[in-house]
ROMI-800848 format. One record per residue (C-alpha): residue in one letter; residue number from 1; x, y, z. Coordinates in nm, 3 decimals, decimal comma. Layout:
{loro->A	gukol->NUM	X->X	Y->Y	Z->Z}
...
REM end
This chain:
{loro->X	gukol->1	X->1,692	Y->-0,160	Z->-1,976}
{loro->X	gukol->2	X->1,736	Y->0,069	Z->-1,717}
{loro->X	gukol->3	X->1,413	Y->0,194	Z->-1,516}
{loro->X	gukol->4	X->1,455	Y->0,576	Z->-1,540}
{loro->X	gukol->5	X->1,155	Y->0,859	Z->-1,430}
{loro->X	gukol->6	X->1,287	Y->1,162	Z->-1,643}
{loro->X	gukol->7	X->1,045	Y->1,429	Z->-1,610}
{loro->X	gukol->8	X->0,824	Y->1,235	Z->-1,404}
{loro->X	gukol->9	X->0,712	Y->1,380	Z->-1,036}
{loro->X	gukol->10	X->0,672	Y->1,154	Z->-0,771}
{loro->X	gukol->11	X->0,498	Y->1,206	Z->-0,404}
{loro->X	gukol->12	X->0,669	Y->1,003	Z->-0,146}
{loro->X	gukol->13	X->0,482	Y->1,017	Z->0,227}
{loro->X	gukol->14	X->0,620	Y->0,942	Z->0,493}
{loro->X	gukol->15	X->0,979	Y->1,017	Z->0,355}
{loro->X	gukol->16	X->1,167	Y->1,148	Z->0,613}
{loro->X	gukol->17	X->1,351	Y->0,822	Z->0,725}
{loro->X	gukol->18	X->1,355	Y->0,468	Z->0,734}
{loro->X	gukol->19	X->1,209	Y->0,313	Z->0,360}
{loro->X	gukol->20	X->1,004	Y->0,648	Z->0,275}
{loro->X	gukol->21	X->1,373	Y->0,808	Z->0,235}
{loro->X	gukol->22	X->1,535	Y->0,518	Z->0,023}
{loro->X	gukol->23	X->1,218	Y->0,551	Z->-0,183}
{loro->X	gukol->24	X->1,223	Y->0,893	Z->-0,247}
{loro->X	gukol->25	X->1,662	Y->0,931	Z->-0,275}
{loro->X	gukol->26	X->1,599	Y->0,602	Z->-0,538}
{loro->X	gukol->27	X->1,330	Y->0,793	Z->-0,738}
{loro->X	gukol->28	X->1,556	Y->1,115	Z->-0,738}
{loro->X	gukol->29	X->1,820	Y->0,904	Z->-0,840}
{loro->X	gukol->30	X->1,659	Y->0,795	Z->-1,133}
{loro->X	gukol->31	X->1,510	Y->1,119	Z->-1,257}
{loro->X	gukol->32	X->1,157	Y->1,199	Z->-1,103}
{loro->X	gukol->33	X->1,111	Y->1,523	Z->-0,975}
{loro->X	gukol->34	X->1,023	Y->1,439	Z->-0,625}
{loro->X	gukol->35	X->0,802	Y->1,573	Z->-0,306}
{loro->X	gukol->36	X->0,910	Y->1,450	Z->0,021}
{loro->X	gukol->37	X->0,604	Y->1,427	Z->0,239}
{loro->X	gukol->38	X->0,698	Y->1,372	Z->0,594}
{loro->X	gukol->39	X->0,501	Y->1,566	Z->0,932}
{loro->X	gukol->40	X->0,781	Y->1,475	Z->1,126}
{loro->X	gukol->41	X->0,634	Y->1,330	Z->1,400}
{loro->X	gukol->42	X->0,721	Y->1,030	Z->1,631}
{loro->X	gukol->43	X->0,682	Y->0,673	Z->1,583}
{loro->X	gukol->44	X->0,352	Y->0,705	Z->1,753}
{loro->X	gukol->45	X->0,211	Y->1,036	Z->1,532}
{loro->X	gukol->46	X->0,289	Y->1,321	Z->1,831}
{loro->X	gukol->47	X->0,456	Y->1,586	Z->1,770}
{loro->X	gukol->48	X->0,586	Y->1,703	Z->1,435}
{loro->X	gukol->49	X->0,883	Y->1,849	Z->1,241}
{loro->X	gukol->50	X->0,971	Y->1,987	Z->0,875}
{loro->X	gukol->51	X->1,290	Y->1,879	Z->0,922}
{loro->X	gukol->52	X->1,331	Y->1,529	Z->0,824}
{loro->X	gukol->53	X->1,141	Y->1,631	Z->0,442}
{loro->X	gukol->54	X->1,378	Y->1,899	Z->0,461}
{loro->X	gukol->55	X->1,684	Y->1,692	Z->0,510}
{loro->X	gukol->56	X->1,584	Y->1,412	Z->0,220}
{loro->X	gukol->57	X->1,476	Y->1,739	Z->-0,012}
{loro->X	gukol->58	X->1,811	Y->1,851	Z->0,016}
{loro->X	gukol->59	X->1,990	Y->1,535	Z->-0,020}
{loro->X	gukol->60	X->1,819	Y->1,425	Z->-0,362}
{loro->X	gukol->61	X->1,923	Y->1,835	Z->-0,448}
{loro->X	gukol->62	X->2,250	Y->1,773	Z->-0,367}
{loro->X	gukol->63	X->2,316	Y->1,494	Z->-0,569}
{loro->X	gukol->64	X->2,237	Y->1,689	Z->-0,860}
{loro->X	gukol->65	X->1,796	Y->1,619	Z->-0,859}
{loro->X	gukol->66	X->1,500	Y->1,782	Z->-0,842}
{loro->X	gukol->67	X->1,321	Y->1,822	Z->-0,481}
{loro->X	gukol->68	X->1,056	Y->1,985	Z->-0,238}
{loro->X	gukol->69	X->0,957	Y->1,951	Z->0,094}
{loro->X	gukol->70	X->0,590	Y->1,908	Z->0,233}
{loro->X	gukol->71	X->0,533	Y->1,872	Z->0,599}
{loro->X	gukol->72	X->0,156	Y->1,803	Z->0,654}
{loro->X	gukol->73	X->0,032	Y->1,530	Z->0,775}
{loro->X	gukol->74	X->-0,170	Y->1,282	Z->0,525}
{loro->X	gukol->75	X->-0,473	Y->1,312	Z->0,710}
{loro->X	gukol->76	X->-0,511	Y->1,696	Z->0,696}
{loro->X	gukol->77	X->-0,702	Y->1,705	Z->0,343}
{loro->X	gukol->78	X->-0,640	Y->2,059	Z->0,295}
{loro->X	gukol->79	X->-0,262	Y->2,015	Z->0,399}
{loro->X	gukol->80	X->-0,263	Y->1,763	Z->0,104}
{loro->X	gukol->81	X->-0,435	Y->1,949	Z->-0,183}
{loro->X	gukol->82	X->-0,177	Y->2,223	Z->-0,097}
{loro->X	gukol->83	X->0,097	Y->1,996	Z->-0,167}
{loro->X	gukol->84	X->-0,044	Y->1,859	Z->-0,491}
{loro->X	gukol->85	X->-0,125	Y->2,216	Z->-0,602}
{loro->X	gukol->86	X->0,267	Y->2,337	Z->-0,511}
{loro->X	gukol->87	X->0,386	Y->2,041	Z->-0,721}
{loro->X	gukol->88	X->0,188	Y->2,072	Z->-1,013}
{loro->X	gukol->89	X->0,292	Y->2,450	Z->-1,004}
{loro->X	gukol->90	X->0,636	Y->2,415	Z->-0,997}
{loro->X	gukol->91	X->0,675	Y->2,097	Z->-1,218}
{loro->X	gukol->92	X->0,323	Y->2,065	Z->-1,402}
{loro->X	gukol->93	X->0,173	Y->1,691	Z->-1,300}
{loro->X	gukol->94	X->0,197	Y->1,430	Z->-1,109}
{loro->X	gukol->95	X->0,285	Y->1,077	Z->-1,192}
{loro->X	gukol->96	X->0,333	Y->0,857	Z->-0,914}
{loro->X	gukol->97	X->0,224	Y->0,834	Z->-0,598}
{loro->X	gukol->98	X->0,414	Y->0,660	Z->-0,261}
{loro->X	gukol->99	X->0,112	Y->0,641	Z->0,025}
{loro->X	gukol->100	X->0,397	Y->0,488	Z->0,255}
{loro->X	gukol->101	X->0,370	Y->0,721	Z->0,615}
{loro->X	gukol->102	X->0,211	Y->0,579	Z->0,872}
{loro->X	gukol->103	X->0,236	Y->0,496	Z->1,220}
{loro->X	gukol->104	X->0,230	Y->0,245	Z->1,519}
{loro->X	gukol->105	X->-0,006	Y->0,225	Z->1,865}
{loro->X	gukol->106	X->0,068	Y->-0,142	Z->1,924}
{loro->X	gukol->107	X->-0,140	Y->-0,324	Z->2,192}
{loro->X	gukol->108	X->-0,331	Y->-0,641	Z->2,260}
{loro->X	gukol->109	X->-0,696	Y->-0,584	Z->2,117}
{loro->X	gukol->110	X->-0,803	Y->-0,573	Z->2,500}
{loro->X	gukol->111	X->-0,597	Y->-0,333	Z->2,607}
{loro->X	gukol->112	X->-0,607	Y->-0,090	Z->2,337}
{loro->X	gukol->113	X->-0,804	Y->0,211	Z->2,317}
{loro->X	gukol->114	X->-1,064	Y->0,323	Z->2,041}
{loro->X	gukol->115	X->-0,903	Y->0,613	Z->2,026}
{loro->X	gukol->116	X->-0,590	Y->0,452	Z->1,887}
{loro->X	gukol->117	X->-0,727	Y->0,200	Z->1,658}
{loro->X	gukol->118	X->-0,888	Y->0,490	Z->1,515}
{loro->X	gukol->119	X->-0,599	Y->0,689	Z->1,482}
{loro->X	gukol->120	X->-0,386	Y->0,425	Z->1,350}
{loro->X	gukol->121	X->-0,645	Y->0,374	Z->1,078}
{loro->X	gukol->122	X->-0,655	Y->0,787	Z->0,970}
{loro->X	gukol->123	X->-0,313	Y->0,777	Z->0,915}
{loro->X	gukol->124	X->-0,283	Y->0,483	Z->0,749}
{loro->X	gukol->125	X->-0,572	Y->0,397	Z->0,521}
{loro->X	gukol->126	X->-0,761	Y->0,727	Z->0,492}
{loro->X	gukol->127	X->-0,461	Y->0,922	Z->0,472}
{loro->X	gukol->128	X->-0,367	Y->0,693	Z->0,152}
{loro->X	gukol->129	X->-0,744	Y->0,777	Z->0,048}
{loro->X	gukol->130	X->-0,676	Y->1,121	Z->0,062}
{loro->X	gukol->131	X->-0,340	Y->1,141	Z->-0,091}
{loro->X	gukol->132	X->-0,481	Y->0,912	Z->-0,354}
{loro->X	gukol->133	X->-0,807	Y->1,166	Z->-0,398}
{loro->X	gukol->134	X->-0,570	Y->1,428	Z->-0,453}
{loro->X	gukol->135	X->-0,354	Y->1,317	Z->-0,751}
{loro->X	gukol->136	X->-0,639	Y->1,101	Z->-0,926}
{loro->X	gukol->137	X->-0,804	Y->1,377	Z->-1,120}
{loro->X	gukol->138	X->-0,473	Y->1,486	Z->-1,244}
{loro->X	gukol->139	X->-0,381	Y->1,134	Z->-1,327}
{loro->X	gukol->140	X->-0,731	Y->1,071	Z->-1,492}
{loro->X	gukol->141	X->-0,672	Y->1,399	Z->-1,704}
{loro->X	gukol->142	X->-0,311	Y->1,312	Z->-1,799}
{loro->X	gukol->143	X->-0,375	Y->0,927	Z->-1,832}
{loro->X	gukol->144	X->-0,112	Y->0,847	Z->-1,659}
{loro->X	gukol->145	X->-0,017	Y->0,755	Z->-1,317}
{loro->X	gukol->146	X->0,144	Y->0,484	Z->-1,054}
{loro->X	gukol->147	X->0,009	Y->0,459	Z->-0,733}
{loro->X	gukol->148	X->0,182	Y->0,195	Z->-0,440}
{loro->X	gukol->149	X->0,001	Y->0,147	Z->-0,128}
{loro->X	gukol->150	X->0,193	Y->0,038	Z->0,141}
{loro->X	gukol->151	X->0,047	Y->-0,317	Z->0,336}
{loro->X	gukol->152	X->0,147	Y->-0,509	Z->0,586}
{loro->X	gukol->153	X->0,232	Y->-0,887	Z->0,637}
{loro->X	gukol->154	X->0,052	Y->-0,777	Z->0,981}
{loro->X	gukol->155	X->-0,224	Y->-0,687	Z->0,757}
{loro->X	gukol->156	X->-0,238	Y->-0,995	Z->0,528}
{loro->X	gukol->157	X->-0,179	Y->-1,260	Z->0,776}
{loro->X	gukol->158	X->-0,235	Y->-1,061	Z->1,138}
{loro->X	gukol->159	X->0,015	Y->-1,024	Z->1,398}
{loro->X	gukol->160	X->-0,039	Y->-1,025	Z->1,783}
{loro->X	gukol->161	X->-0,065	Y->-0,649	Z->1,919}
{loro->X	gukol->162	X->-0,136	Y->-0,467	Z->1,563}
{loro->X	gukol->163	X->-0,532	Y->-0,514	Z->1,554}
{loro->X	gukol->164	X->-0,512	Y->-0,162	Z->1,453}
{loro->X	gukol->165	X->-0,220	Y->-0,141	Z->1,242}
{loro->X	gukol->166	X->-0,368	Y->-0,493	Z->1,084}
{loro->X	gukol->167	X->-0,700	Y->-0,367	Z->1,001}
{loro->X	gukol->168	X->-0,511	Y->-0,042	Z->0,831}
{loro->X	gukol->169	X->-0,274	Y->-0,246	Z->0,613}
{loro->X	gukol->170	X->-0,580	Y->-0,506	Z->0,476}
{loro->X	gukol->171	X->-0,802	Y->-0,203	Z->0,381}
{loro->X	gukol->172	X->-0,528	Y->-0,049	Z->0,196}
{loro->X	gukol->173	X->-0,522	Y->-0,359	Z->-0,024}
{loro->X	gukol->174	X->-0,919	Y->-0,359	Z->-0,074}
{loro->X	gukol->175	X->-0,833	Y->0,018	Z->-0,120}
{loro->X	gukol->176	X->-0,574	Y->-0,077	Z->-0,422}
{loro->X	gukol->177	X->-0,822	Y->-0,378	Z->-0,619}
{loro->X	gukol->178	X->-1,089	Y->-0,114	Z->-0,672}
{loro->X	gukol->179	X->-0,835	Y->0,213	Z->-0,760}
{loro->X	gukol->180	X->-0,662	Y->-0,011	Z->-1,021}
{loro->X	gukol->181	X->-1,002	Y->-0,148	Z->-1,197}
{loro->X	gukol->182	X->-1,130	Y->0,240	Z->-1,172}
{loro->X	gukol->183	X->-0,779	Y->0,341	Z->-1,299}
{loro->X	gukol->184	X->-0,747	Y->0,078	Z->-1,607}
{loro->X	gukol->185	X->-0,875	Y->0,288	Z->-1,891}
{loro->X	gukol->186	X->-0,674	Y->0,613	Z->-1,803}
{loro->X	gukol->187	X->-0,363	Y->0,401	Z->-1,763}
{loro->X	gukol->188	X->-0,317	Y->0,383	Z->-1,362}
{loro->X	gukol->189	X->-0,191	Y->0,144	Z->-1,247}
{loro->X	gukol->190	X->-0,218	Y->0,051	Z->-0,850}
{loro->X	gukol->191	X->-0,013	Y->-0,184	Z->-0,648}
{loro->X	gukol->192	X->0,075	Y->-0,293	Z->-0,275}
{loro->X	gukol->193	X->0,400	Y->-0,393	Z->-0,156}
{loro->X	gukol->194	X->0,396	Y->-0,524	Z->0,174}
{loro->X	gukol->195	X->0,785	Y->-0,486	Z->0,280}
{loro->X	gukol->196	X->1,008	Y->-0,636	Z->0,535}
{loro->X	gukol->197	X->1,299	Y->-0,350	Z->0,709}
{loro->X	gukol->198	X->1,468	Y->-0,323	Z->1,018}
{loro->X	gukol->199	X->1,283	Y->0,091	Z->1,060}
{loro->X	gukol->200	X->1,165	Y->0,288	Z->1,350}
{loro->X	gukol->201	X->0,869	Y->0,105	Z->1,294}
{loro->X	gukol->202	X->1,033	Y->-0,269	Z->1,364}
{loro->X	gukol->203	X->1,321	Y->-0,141	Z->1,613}
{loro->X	gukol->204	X->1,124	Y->-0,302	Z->1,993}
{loro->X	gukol->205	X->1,133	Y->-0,670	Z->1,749}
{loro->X	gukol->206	X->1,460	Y->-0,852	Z->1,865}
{loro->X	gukol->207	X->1,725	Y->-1,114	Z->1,696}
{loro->X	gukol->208	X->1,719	Y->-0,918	Z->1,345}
{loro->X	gukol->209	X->1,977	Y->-0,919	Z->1,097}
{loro->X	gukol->210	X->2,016	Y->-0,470	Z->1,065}
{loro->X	gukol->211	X->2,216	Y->-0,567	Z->0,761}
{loro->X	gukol->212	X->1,992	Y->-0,829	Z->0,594}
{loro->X	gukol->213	X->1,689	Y->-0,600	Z->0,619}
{loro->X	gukol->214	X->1,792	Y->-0,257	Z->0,502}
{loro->X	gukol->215	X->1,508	Y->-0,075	Z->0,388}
{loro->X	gukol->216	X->1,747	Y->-0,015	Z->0,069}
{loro->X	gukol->217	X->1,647	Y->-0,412	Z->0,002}
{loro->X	gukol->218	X->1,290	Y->-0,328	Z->-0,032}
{loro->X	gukol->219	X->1,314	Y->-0,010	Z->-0,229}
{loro->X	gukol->220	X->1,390	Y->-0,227	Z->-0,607}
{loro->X	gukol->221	X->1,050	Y->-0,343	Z->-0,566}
{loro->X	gukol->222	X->0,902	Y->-0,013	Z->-0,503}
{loro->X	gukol->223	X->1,129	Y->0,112	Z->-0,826}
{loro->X	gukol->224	X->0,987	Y->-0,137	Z->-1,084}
{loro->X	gukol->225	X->0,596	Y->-0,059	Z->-0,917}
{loro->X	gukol->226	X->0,627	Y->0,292	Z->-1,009}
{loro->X	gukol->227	X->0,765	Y->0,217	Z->-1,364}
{loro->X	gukol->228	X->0,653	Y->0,284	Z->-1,699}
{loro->X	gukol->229	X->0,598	Y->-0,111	Z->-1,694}
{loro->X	gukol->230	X->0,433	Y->-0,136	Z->-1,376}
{loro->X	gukol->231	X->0,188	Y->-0,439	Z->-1,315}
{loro->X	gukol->232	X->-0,178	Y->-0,315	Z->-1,176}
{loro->X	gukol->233	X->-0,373	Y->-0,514	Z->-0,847}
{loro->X	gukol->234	X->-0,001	Y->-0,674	Z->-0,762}
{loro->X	gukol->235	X->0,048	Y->-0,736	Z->-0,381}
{loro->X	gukol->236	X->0,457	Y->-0,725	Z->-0,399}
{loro->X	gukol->237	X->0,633	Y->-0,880	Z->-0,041}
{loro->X	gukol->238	X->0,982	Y->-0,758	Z->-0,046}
{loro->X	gukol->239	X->1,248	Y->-0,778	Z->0,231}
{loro->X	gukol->240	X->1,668	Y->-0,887	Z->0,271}
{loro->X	gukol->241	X->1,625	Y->-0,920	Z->-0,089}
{loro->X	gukol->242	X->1,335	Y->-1,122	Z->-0,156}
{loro->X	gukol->243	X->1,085	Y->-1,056	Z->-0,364}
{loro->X	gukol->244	X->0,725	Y->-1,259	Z->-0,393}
{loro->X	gukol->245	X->0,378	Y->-1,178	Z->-0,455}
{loro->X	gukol->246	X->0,093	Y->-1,254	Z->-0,198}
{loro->X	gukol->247	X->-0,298	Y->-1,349	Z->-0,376}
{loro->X	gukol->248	X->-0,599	Y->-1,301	Z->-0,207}
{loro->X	gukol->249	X->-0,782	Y->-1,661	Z->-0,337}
{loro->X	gukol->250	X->-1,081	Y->-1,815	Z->-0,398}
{loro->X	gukol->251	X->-1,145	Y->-2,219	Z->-0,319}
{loro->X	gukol->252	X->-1,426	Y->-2,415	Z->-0,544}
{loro->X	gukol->253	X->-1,586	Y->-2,481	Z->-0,236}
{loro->X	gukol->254	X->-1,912	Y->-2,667	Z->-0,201}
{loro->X	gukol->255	X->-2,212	Y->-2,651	Z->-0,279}
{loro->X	gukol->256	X->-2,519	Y->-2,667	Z->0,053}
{loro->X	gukol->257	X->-2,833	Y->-2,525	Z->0,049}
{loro->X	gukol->258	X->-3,074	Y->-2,770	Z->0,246}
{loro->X	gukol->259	X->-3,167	Y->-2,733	Z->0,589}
{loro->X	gukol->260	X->-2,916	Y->-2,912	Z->0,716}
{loro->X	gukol->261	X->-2,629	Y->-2,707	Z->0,519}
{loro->X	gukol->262	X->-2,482	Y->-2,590	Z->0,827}
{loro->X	gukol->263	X->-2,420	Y->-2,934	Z->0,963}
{loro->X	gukol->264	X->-2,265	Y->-3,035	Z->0,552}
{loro->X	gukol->265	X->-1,994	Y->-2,706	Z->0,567}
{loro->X	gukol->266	X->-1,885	Y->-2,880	Z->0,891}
{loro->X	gukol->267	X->-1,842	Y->-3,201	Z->0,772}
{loro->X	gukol->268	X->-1,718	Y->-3,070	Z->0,450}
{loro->X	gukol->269	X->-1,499	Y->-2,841	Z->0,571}
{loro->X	gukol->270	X->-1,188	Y->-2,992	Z->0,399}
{loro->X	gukol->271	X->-1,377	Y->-2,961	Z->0,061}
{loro->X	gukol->272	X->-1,437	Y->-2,607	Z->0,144}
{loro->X	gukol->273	X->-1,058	Y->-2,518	Z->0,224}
{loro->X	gukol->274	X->-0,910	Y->-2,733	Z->-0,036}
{loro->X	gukol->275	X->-0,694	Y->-2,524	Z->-0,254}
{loro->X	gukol->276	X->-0,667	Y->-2,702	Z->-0,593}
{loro->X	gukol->277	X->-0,863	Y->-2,504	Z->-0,882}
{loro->X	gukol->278	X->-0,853	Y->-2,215	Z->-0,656}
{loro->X	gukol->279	X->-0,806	Y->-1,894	Z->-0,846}
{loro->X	gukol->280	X->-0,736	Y->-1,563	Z->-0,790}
{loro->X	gukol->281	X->-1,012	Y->-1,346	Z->-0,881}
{loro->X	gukol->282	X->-1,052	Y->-1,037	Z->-1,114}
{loro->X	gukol->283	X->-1,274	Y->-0,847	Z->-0,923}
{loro->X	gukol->284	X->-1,541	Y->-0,885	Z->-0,650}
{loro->X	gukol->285	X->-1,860	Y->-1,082	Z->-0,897}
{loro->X	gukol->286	X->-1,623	Y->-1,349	Z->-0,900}
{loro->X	gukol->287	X->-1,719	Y->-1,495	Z->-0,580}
{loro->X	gukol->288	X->-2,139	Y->-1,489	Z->-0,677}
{loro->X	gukol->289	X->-2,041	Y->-1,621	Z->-1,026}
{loro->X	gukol->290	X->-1,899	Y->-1,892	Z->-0,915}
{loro->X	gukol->291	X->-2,150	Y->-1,955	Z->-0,626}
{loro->X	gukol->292	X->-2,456	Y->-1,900	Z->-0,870}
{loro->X	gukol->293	X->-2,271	Y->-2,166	Z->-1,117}
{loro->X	gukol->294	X->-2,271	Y->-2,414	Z->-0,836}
{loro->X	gukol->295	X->-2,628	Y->-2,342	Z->-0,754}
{loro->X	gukol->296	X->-2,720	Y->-2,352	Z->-1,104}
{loro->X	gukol->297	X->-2,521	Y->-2,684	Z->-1,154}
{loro->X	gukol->298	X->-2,661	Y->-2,867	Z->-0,857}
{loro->X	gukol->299	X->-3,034	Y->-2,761	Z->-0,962}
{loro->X	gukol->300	X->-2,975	Y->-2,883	Z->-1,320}
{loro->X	gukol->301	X->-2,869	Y->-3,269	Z->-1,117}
{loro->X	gukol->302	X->-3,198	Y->-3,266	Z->-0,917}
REM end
C-alpha cells in the first residue's frame, strides 16, 4: 500500500537544503500540507535568510501541493509558536513533526569553546524541545501525531571533533524514549533516525561516493516514520540505501556488593560486558529491576 499524508500537515526544520528539503518535497509529494522551517543561515548558524524555505515552499506549490514558509530559527520560542499558530490557522492541526535543522562548530574538545558547545546544543536538542513543546498540546488534543528527531551516528557512537554536535544528537534520543512513553495513550508516536548524506553538513569529509549518499536515500526512512503505521522509541540508521535500527542495551551483568566489589567488576569485567541475554529495555526501571533481582537473588543464596 502506498504511504500517502492526505490532509495531514507536516513541520519540516531545517528544510531549506540538503535532507530537510527531500523530506519536506517527499511529504508534499505524498499529500501533507507542509511548513518549511529553515532560518537560512550558514553551516555554522550566522547569518540568516527566508529564502531557502521560500524556494522549497514554492517548489512543493509548484508541483501541484500545499506549502508555507517559516524562517525563525528553532531556538527562538516565540518565533516557533508563531509558526505553529500560522499553520493551524491556515490548515487546522498539526500531525507530524521533522526536528531535523541543526548545525556544526566542529573542534577537538580542547580547543573548542563553551560558547560553541553551547550553541551547538540550542540548536540542536533544545530547539527539537521547543518545536516538540509547540505541536504536543495540539497532538495530545487531536490524538494524533508523528514526531522524528534527528540523531547522529556521531551521537550514538562519538566521532573525533563533534563533542558538541555528539552530546546534541545522544540527548535527542533520551529526548525521543520519554516523548514516545508520554505520547502512547494519545497515539504519538516518536522516533530517531540517525542518517548518512553527502550535505553541507558532511561536505570537509573526503573519498565519498556524492551518488551513493544522496540525502534522497535517507528520506524513505523518514517517509514510513511519519506514517499512519509508524513504530514509536525506533532509532532508524539510514544512508546509500540502507536501512537498520541501532538499540541502546542492557547486559545481565554481575552481581558485587562486598567490600571488595570494586576489585570483582575488574576481574569480572568480561561478565559485565558480555552481551548474551542482553535486552533492550522498555523504559528507564528496567535497569534497578534487574539490579534489585540480582540483589534479591544473591541474598536468597546466602
Amino acid at each position: 500500500m502506498t504511504i500517502r499524508f492526505d490532509d495531514r500537515v507536516a513541520i519540516v526544520t531545517g528544510a531549506g537544503g540538503g535532507l530537510g528539503r527531500q523530506h519536506a518535497l517527499a511529504l508534499g509529494r505524498r499529500g501533507a500540507k507542509v511548513v518549511v522551517n529553515d532560518f537560512g543561515g550558514a553551516r555554522d548558524g550566522s547569518g540568516g535568510s527566508a529564502t531557502p524555505a521560500e524556494q522549497v515552499a514554492a517548489e512543493i506549490i509548484a508541483a501541484g501541493g500545499e506549502a508555507m514558509a517559516a524562517a525563525c530559527s528553532v531556538t527562538d520560542v516565540d518565533g516557533v509558536q508563531a509558526m505553529v499558530e500560522a499553520a493551524k490557522a491556515h490548515w487546522d492541526r498539526i500531525d507530524i513533526l521533522v526536528n531535523n535543522a541543526g548545525v556544526l562548530r566542529d573542534k577537538t574538545f580542547a580547543k573548542m569553546t563553551l560558547d560553541d558547545f553551547r550553541f551547538v546544543l540550542d540548536v540542536h536538542l533544545m530547539g527539537a524541545a521547543i518545536c516538540s513543546k509547540a505541536v504536543w498540546e495540539t497532538m495530545r488534543e487531536q490524538a494524533y501525531g508523528r514526531i522524528v528527531m534527528t540523531t547522529s551516528s556521531s551521537g550514538l557512537y562519538g566521532n573525533f571533533g563533534q563533542a558538541n554536535y555528539g552530546a546534541a544528537k545522544m540527548g535527542l534520543v533520551g529526548l525521543m524514549q520519554t516523548l514516545a512513553i508520554e505520547g502512547a495513550k494519545y497515539d504519538i508516536r516518536v522516533n530517531c533516525l540517525a542518517p548518512t548524506a553527502a550535505t553541507r553538513m558532511t561536505e570537509d569529509l573526503g573519498g565519498l561516493d556524492l551518488d551513493a549518499l544522496r540525502p534522497e536515500l535517507v528520506t524513505p526512512g523518514l517517509i514510513h516514520l511519519c506514517s499512519e503505521n509508524a513504530p514509536t522509541r525506533a532509532i532508524l540508521t539510514a544512508g546509500a540505501g540502507g536501512f537498520e535500527v541501532a538499540n541502546i542495551t542492557l547486559t545481565q551483568g554481575i552481581h558485587e556488593s562486598g567490600a571488595d566489589a570494586a576489585e570483582q567488576i575488574a576481574a569480572r569485567w568480561a561478565e559485565v560486558i558480555d552481551r548474551e541475554g542482553e535486552i533492550v529495555p522498555d523504559g528507564g526501571a528496567a535497569q534497578g529491576i534487574l539490579e534489585m533481582t540480582k540483589a534479591a537473588r544473591a541474598k536468597g543464596a546466602n
